[in-house]
C-alpha positions in Angstrom: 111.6 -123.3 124.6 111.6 -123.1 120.6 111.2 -119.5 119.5 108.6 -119.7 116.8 109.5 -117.3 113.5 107.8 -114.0 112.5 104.7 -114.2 109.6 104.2 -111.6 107.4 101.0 -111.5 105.7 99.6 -109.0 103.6 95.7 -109.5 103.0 95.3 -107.7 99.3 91.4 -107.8 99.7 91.0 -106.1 103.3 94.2 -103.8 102.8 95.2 -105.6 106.3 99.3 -105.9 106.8 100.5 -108.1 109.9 103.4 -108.6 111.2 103.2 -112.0 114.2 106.1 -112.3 116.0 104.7 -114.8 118.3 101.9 -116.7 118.7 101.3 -115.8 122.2 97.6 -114.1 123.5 98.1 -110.1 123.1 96.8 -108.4 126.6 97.2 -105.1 125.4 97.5 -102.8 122.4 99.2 -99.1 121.3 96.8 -97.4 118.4 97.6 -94.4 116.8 95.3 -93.9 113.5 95.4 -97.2 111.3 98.4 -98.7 113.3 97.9 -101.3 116.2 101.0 -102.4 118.0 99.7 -105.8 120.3 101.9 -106.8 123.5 101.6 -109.9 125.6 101.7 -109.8 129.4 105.4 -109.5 129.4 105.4 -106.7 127.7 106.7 -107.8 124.5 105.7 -107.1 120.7 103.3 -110.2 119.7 101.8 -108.4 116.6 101.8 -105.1 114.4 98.7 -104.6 112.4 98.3 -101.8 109.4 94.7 -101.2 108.7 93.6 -99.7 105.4 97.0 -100.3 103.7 98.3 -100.4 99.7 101.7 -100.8 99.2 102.1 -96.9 97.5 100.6 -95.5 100.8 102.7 -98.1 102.8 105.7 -96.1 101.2 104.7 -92.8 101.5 104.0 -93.4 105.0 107.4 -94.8 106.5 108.6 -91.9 108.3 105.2 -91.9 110.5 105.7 -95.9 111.3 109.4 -95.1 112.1 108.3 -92.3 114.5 105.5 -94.6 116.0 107.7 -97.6 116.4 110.3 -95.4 118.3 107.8 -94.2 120.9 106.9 -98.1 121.4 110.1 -98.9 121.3 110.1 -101.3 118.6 112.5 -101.1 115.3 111.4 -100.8 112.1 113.6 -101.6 109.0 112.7 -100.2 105.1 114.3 -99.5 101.8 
């Protein structure tokens, strides 16, 4: 099986930032606030979505995604 590549895609015009690591169907969802993390039926990380996003409030918020991504048990990389 060929393990597709993660998109990144920032929508400028509906302050919408995604994160696909896979194309496969998302059967459930963590949402705290303007974060939604999207799981498929194994349990693993298909999506993370960040509603209402610019990149300044993307910055000053990295400390909450950090904490988030912890609890769901998904890592989170900045600079």
């Amino acid at each position: 099986m060929r393990k597709s590549k993660p998109k990144i895609i920032y929508d400028k015009e509906s302050k919408v930032f995604f994160i696909e690591m896979s194309n496969k169907k998302s059967v459930d969802s963590d949402i705290q606030r303007n974060l939604v993390i999207d799981y498929d039926k194994g349990g693993n990380v298909v999506r993370v979505s960040i509603y209402e996003i610019d990149f300044d409030s993307f910055r000053n918020g990295r400390t909450e995604l950090k904490e988030f991504a912890r609890g769901a048990g998904v890592a989170v990389l900045t600079k």
